[in-house]
DRENMAR-120751 format. One line per field, with one value per residue (C-alpha): residue number from 1; x, y, z; residue in one letter; chain. Coordinates in Angstrom, 1 decimal, padded with zeros to 4 digits. Example, Ala and Ser with C-alpha at 12.3 -4.5 7.8 and 13.67 -1.06 7.14 Angstrom:
// DRENMAR-120751
seq: [1|2]
X: [012.3|013.7]
Y: [-004.5|-001.1]
Z: [007.8|007.1]
type: [A|S]
mol: [A|A]
END
This chain:
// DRENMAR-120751
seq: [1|2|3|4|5|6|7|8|9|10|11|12|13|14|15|16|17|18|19|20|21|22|23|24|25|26|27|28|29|30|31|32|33|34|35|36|37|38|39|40|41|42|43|44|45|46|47|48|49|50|51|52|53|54|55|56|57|58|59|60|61|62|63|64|65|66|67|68|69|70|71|72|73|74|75|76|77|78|79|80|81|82|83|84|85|86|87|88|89|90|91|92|93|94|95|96|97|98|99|100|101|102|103|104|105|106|107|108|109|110|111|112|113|114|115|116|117|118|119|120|121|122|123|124|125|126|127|128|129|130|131|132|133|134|135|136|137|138|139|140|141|142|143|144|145|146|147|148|149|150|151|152|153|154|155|156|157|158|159|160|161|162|163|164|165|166|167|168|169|170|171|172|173|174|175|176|177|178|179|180|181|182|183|184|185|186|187|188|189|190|191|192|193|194|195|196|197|198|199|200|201|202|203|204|205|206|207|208|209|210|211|212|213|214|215|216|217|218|219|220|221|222|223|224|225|226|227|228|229|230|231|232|233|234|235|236|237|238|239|240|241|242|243|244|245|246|247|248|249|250|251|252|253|254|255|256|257|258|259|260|261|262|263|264|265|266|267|268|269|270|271|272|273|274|275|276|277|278|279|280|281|282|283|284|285|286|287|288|289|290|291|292|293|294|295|296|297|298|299|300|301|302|303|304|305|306|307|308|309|310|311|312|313|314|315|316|317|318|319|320|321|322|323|324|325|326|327|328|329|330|331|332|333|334|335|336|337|338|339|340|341|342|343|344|345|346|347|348|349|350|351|352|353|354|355|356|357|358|359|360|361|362|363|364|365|366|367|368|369|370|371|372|373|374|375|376|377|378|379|380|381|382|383|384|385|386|387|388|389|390|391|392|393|394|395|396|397|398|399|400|401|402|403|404|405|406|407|408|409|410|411|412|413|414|415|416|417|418|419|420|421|422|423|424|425|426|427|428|429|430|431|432|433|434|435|436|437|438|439|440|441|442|443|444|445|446|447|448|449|450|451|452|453|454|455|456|457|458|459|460|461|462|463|464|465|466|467|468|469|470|471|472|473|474|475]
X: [-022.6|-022.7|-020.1|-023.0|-021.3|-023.6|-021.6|-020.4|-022.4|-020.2|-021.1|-021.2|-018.7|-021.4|-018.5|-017.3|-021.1|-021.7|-018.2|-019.0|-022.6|-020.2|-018.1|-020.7|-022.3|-018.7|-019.6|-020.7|-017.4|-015.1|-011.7|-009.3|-006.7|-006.9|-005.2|-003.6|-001.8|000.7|003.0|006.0|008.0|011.0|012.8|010.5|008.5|005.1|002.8|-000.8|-003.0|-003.8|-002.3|-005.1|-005.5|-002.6|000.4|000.5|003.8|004.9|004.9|008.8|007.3|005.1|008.1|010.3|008.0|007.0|008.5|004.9|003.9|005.6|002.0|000.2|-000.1|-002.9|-004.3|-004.8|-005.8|-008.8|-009.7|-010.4|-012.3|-014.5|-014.6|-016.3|-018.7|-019.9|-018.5|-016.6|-013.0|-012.6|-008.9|-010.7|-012.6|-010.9|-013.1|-016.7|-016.1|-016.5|-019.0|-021.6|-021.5|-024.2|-022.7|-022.1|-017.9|-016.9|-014.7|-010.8|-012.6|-013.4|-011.1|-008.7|-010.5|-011.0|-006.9|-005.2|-003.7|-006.8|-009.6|-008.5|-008.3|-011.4|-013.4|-010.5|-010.3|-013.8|-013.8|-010.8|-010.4|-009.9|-007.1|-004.9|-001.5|-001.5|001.0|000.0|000.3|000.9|004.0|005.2|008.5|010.6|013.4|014.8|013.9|016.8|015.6|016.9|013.7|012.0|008.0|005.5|003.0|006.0|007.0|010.3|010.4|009.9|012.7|016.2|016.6|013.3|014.5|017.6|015.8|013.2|016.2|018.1|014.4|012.1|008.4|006.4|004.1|000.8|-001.7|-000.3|002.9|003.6|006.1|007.6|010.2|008.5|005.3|007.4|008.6|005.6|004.2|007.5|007.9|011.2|013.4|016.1|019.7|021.1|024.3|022.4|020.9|017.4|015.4|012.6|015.0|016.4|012.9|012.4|015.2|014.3|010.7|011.8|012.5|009.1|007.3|008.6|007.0|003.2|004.4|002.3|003.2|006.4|006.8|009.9|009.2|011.2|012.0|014.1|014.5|016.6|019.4|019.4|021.7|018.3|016.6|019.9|020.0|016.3|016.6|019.8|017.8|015.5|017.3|019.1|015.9|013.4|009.9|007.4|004.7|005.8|004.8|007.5|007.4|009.4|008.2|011.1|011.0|013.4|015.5|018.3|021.7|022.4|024.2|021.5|019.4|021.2|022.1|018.6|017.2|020.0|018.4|014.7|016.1|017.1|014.4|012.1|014.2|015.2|011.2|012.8|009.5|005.6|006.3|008.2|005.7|007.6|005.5|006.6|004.8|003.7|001.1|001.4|003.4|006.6|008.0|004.4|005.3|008.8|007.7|005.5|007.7|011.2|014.2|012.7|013.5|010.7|012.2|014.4|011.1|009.4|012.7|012.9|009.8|010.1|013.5|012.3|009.0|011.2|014.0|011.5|008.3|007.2|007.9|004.0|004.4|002.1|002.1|000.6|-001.0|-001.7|-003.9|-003.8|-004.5|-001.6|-002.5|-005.4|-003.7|-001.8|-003.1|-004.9|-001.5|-000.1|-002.7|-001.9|002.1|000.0|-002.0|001.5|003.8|000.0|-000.6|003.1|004.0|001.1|001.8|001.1|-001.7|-004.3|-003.4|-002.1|-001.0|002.4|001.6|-001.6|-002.3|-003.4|-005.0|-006.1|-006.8|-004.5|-005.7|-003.2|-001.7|-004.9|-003.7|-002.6|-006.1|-008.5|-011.3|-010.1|-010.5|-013.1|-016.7|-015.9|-012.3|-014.1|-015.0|-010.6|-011.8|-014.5|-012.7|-010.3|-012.6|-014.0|-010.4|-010.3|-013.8|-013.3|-009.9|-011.4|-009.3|-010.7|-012.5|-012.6|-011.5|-011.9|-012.2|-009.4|-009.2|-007.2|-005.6|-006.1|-007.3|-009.1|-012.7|-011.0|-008.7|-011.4|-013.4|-010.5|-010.3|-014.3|-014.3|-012.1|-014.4|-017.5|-015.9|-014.6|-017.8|-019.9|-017.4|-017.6|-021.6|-020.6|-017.7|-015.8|-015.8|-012.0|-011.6|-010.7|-008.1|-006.4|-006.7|-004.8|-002.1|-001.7|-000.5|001.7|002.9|003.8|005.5|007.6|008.3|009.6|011.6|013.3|013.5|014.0|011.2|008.5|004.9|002.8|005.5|005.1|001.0|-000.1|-003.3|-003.6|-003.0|-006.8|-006.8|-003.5|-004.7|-008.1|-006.5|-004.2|-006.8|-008.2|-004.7]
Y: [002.5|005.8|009.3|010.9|009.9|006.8|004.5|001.2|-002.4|-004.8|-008.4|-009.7|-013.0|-015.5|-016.9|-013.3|-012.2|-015.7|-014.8|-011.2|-012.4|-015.1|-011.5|-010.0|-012.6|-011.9|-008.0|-005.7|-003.6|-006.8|-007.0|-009.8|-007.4|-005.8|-009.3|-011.0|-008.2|-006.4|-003.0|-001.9|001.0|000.3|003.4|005.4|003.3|002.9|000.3|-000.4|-003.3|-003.3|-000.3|002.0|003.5|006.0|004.4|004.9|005.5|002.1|003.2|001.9|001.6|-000.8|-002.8|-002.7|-005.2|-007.1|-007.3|-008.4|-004.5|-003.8|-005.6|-005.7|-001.9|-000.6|001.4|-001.7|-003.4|-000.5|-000.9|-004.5|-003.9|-001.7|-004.0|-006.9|-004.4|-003.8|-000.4|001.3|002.8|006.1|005.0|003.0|005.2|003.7|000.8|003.0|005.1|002.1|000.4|003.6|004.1|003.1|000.1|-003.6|-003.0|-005.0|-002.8|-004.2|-005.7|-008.4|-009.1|-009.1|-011.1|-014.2|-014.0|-017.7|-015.5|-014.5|-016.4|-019.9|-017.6|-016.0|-018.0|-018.4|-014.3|-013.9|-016.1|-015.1|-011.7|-008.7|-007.4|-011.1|-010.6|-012.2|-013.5|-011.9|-014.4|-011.5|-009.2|-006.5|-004.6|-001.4|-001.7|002.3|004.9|004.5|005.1|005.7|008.0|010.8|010.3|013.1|011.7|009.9|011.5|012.0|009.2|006.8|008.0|009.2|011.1|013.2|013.6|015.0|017.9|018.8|019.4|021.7|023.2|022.9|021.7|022.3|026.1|024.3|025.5|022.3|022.9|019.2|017.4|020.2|018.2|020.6|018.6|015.3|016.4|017.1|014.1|011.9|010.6|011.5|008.4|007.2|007.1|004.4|005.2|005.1|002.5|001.9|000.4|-000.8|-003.0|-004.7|-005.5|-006.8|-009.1|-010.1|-010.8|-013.1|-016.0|-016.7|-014.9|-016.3|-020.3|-018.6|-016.4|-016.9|-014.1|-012.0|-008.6|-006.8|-002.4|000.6|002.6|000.5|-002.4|-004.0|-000.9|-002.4|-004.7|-006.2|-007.6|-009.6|-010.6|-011.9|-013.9|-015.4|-016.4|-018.0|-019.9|-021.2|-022.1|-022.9|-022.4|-024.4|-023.1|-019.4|-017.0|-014.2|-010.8|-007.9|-003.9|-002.8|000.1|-002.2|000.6|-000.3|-000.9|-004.0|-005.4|-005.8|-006.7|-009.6|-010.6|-010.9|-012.3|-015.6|-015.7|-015.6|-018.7|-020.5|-020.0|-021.1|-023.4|-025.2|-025.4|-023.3|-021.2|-021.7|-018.4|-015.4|-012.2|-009.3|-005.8|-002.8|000.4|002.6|004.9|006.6|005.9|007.1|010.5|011.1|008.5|009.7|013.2|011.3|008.7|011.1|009.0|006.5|005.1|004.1|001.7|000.3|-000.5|-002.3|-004.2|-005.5|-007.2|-008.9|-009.8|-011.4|-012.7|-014.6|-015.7|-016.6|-017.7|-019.0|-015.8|-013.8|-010.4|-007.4|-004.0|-001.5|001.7|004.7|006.4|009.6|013.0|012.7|008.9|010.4|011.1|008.3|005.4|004.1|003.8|002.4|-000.1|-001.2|-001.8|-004.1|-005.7|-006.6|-008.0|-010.5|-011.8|-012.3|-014.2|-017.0|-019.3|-023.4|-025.2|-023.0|-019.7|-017.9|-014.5|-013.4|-010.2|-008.7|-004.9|-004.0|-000.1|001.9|005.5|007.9|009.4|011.8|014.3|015.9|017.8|014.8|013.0|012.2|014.0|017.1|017.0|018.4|016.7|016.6|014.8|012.0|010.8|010.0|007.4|006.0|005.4|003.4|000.9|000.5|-000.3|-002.9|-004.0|-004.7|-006.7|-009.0|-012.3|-014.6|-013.0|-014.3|-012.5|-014.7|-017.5|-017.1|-016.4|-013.3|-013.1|-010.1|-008.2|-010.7|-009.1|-008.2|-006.1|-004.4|-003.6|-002.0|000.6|001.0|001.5|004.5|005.7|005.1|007.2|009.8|010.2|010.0|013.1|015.2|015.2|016.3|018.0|018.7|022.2|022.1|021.2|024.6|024.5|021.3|022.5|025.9|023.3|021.5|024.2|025.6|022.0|021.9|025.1|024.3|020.7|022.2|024.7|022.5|019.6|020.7|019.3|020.9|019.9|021.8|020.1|016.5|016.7|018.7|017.5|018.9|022.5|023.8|022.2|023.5|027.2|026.4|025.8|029.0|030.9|030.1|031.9]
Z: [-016.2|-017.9|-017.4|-015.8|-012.5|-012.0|-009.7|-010.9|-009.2|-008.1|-009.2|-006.0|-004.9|-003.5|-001.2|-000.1|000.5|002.6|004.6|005.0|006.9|009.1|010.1|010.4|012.9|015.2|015.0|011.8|012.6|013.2|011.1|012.0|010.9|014.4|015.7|013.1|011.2|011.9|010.3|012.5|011.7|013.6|012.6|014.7|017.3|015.3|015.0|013.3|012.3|008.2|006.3|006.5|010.1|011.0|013.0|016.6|018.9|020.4|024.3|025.5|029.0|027.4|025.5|028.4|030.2|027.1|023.4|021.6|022.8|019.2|018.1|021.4|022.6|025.1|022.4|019.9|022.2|023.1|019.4|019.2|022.2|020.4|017.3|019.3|020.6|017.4|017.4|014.3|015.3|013.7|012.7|010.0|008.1|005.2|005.4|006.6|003.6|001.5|003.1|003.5|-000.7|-002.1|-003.8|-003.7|-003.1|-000.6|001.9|002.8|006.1|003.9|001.9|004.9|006.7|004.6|003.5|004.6|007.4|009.2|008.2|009.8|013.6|013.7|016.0|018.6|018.1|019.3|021.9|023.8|026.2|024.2|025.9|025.0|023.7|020.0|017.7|014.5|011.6|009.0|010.3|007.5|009.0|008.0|009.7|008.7|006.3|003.7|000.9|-003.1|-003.7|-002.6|-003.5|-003.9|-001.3|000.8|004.2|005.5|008.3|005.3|003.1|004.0|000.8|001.7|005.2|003.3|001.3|004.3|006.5|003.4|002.5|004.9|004.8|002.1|002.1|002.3|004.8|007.0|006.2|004.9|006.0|008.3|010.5|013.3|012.9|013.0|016.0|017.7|017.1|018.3|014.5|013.4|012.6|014.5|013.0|011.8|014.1|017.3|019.5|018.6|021.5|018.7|016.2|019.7|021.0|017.3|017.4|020.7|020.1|016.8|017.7|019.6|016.9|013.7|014.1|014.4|011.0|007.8|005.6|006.6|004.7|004.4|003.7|004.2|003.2|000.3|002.2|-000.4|001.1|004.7|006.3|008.8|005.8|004.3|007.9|007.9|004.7|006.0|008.9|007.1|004.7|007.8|009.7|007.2|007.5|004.6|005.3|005.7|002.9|002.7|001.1|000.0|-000.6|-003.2|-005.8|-008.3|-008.9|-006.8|-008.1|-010.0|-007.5|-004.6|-007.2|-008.2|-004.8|-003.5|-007.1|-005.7|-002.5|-003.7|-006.4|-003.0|-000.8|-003.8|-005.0|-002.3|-000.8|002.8|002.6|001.2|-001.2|-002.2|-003.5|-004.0|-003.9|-006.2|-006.9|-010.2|-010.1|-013.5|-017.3|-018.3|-017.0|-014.9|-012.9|-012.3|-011.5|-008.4|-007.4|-008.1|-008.6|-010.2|-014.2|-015.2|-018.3|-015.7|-013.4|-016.0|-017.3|-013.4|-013.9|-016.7|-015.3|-012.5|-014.5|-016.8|-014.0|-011.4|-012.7|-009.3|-007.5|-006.8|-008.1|-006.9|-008.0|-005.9|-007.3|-004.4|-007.1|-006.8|-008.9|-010.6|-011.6|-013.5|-016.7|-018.0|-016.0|-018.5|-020.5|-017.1|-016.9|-020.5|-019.7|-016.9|-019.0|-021.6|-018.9|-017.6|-021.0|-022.0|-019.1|-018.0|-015.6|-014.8|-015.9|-014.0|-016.5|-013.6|-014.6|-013.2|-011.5|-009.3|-009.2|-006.2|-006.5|-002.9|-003.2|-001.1|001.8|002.6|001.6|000.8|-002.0|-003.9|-003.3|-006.0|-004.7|-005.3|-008.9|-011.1|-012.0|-015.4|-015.3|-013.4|-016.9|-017.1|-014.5|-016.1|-019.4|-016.8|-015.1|-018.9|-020.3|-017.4|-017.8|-021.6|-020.7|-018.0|-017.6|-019.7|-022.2|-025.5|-029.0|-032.3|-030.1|-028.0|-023.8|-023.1|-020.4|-018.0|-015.1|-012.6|-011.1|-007.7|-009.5|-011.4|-008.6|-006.6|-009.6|-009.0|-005.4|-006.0|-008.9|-006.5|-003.6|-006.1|-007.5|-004.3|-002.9|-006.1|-005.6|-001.6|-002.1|001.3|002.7|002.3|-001.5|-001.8|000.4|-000.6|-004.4|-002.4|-001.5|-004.5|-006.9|-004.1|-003.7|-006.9|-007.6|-004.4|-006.2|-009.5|-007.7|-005.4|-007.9|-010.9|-012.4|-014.8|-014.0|-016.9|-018.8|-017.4|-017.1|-020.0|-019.5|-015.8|-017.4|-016.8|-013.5|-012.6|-013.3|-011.6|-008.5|-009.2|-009.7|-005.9|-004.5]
type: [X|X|X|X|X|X|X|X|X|X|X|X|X|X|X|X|X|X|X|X|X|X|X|X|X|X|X|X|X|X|X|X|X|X|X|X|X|X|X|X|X|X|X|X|X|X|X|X|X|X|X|X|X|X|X|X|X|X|X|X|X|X|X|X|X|X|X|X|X|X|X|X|X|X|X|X|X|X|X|X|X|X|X|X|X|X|X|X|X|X|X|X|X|X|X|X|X|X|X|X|X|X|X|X|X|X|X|X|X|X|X|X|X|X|X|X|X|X|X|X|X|X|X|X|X|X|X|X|X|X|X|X|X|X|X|X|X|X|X|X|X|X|X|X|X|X|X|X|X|X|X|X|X|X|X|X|X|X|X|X|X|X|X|X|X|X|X|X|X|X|X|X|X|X|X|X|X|X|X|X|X|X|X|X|X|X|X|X|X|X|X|X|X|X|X|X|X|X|X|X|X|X|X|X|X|X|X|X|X|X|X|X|X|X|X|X|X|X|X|X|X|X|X|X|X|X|X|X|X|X|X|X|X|X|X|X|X|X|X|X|X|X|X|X|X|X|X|X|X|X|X|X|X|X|X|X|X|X|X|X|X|X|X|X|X|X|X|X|X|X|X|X|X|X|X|X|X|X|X|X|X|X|X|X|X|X|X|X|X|X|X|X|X|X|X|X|X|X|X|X|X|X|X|X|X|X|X|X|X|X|X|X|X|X|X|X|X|X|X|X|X|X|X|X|X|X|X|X|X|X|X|X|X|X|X|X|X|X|X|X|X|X|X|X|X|X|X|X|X|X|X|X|X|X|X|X|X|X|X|X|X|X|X|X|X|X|X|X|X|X|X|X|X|X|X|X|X|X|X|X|X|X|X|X|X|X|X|X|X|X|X|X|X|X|X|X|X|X|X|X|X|X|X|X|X|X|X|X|X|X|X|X|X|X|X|X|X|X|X|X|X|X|X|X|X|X|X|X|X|X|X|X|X|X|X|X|X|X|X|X|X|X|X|X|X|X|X|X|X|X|X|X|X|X|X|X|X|X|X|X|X|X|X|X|X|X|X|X|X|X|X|X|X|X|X]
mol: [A|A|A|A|A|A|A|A|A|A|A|A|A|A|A|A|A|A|A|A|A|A|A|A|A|A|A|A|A|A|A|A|A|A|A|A|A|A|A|A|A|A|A|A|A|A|A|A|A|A|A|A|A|A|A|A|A|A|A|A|A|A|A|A|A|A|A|A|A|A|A|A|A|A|A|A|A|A|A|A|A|A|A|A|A|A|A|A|A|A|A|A|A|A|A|A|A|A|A|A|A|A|A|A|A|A|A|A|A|A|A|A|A|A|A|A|A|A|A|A|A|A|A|A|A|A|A|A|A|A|A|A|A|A|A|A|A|A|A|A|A|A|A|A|A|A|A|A|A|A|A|A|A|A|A|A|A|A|A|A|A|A|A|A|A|A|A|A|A|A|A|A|A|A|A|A|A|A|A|A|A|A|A|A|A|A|A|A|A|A|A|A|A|A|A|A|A|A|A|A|A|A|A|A|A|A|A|A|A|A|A|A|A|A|A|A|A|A|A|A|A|A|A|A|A|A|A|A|A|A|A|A|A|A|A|A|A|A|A|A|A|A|A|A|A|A|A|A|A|A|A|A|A|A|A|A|A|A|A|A|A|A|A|A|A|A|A|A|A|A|A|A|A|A|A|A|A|A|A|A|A|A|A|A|A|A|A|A|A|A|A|A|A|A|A|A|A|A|A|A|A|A|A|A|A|A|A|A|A|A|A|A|A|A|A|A|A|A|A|A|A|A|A|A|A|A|A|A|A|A|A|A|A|A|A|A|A|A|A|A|A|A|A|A|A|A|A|A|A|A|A|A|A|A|A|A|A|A|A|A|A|A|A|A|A|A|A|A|A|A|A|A|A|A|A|A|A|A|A|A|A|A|A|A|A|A|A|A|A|A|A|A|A|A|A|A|A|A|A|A|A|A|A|A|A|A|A|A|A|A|A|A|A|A|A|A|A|A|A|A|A|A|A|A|A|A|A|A|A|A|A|A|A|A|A|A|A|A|A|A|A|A|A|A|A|A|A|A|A|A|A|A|A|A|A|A|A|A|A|A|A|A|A|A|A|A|A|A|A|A|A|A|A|A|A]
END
């Protein structure tokens, strides 16, 4: 490895390679995702299969004649089509990007694939009609936009509070106008109230009770989900119909008010407990240190975030802790400083006999907005990333010091971090023909966010001064 932009090699996992040639041997494009996963966005009426492709509208001529359409939608069901023809769907790009670099990084095909929720079905996938309707075995649900925050990258059908300032300021004066309600409009995606009838929650609840026996993992998002009265109603379901083998999951940001915070800290103690499910993982995002990472993820206390955790590390040892990073450019700065806060809360609190550390960071890259990507930064600030990776590469789990194991970041984790270096520095040799553009947007997205915030970002990023005035200069 050198700053030179050489890209990081992978070690590669000899079980991962062997599973990726059994995929492969289904299709070189297949992803059990496709089948077994599912995202709804109830608020709305969208649906996709893993995280990365965009969410498509829910047809309600389709869910009229059939609930599982909030999973099992004409369109999905055209994608997994192409999958077992050994075809790549453009809505996963995600995973093509990865897997064109010229590295050893195994794309999220992969590692979705061989999870306990899709790895057991893939055989009985391949051999069955592409057009089936499926039970997926990993459901994640929002079921509204309320939301306590209002996120720099976020978009309005996600977060009532943002839906709040678009409709008192309008979109933002980007060259795509981001997150212009019009735009939302257009494209069917603006949320349904909470004081109207929505056809999507009703086809939820109706679908349940057939769906929730094949359920593996069940995830809880939002918005904040810990705001909404569906997901109390969920976790009372469960406690009253318990499910062993069911492995359940909540998005929150952890800066709710004490009071939800203590209620659902009882529950999680019951369900674990009381052995009504498999496991509770709770998913929380960070992206940055400090006031950086309140200036992305606005409304957020970042002291309060990190007390959470330990709260919950100390409280509930057995609870599965993630931490999700959507690094962006604003991450650049002080995630090394973030990743060190990590590294604190995994070696203070090591679990059972098999030194399991209490939390997992999980690190995409964002894909959109534009502005706020990665890619558009600089050659010479991709050296910032480097000296990341390097700070997790010299804190692997396990590595000793004056004879000692450390505790610390596990090899998946690492490479996660190097993907994104390996893409960023594979774009910045290619730069896209629109860098300009979205370096255009950036600085007028951020002047628009200090106006209508309050904040100060020459202030918050010091270090993003020069880059700033670059992309000022391009006006």
């Amino acid at each position: 490895m050198n700053e030179s932009g050489l890209i990081f090699q992978t070690p590669q996992n000899s079980s991962l390679t062997e599973f990726q040639t059994r995929l492969n041997e289904v299709s070189p494009s297949f992803c059990a995702a496709k089948w077994k996963q599912v995202t709804l966005h109830l608020q709305n009426g969208f649906t996709h299969s893993c995280h990365h492709p965009t969410a498509h509208k829910i047809p309600l001529e389709e869910l009229k004649r059939n609930p599982s359409a909030l999973h099992n939608t004409e369109f999905k069901k055209q994608q997994r089509k192409l999958m077992l023809q050994g075809k790549r769907p453009t809505e996963c790009d995600y995973c093509w990007r990865v897997e064109d670099t010229k590295s050893e990084s195994l794309s999220d095909r992969i590692y979705k694939s061989q999870e306990s929720w899709a790895k057991p079905f893939i055989e009985d996938i391949a051999n069955k009609p592409w057009d089936d309707d499926v039970y997926p075995s990993y459901v994640e649900v929002s079921f509204g936009n309320l939301c306590n925050l209002k996120c720099s990258y976020c978009f309005p059908q996600f977060s009532s509070r943002l839906m709040e300032e678009i409709e008192t300021h309008g979109g933002y004066p980007t060259h795509d106008n981001f997150n212009n309600l019009d735009n939302l409009r257009k494209k069917n995606e603006i949320p349904i109230s909470p004081k109207e009838h929505n056809p999507y929650v009703e086809a939820f609840w109706k679908w349940w009770p057939k769906l929730y026996p094949h359920l593996k993992t069940f995830r809880i998002t939002g918005g904040e989900p810990l705001l909404n009265k569906n997901t109390f109603k969920t976790l009372d379901y469960i406690i009253e119909n318990p499910n062993p083998d069911l492995s359940l999951a909540i998005n929150s940001n952890l800066c709710i008010p004490e009071i939800q915070f203590r209620d659902v800290l009882e529950k999680i103690k019951r369900l674990l407990g009381d052995g009504l499910i498999k496991q509770f993982e709770l998913f929380t995002s960070a992206e940055a240190k400090g006031k950086q990472a309140e200036y992305i993820r606005f409304g957020m206390d970042y002291n309060l975030w990190l007390d959470r955790i330990n709260t919950l590390c100390k409280e509930v040892p057995e609870l599965q802790l993630t931490v999700t990073s959507t690094y962006n450019v604003l991450s650049l700065p002080s995630y090394r400083d973030f990743l060190n806060d990590i590294l604190t809360i995994k070696r203070e609190y090591t679990l059972n006999s098999s030194q399991r550390t209490a939390l997992y960071l999980e690190t995409p890259y964002l894909r959109y907005p534009n502005h706020q990507a990665v890619f558009i930064i600089q050659p010479e600030m991709l050296k910032t990333l480097f000296s990341q990776v390097t700070f997790m590469n010299d804190n692997l789990d396990g590595t000793e010091r004056d004879g000692v194991s450390l505790r610390g970041f596990y090899s998946s984790e690492i490479d996660k971090l190097k993907r994104i270096y390996n893409i960023t520095a594979s774009e910045l040799k290619n730069p896209s023909p629109d860098n300009n553009t979205n370096r255009k947007d950036f600085v007028l997205f951020i002047d628009e966010h200090d106006r209508r915030r309050g904040t100060n970002f020459l202030e918050t990023f010091p270090e993003l001064e020069d880059f700033y005035h670059l992309c000022k200069s391009l006006l």
